[in-house]
C-alpha positions as CSV (number, residue, x, y, z in Angstrom):
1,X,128.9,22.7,97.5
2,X,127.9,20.3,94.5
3,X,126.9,16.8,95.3
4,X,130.6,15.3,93.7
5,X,132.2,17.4,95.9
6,X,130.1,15.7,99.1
7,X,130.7,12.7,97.9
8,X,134.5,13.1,97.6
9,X,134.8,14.5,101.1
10,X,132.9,11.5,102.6
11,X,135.3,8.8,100.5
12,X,138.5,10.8,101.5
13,X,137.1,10.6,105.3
14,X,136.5,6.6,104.5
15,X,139.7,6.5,103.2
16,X,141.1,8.2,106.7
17,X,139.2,6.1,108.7
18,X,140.5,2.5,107.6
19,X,143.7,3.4,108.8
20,X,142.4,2.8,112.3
21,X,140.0,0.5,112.1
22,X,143.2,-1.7,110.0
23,X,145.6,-1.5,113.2
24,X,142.6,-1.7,115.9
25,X,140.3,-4.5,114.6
26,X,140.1,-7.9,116.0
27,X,142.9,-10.5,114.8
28,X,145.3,-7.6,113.9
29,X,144.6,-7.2,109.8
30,X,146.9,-4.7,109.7
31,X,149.7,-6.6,110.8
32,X,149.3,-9.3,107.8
33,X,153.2,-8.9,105.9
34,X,152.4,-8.4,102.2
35,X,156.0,-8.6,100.6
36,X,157.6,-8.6,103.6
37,X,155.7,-5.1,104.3
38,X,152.6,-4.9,107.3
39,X,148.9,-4.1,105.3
40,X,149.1,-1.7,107.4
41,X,151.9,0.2,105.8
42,X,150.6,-0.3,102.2
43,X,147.4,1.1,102.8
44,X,148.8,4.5,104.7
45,X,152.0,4.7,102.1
46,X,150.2,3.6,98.7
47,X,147.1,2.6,98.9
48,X,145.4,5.2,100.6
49,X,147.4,8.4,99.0
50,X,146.9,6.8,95.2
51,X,142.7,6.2,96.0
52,X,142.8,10.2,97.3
53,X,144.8,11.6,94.5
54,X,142.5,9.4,91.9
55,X,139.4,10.7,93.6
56,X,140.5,14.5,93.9
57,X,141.9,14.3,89.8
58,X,138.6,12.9,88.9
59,X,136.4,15.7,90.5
60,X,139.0,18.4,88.8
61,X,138.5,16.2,86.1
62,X,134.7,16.5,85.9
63,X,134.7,20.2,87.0
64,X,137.0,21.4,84.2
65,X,134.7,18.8,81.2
């Protein structure tokens, strides 16, 4: 495997492991209502699937250039 591909893995595990860390960590971060919507919820139903799909488009990207 090239060295863009290691690094994608390791940000798309990064990106996995907020999730927890969001709803565990001390003060509850996660549970901070952004538009009436947990932080929580934004990262696992935007956030997190937008930063993956940018991440995996810009390795095909670079692969196909």
């Amino acid at each position: 495997m090239s060295g863009a591909r290691h690094r994608a893995i390791v940000a798309l595990l990064v990106l996995l492991a907020i999730a927890p860390l969001l709803a565990l960590a001390p003060f509850a971060p996660g549970a901070v209502r952004l538009a009436g919507v947990s932080l929580l919820w934004w990262y696992t139903g935007l956030i997190a699937p937008l930063a993956a799909t940018l991440i995996v488009v810009t390795l095909l990207w670079r692969r196909v250039g």
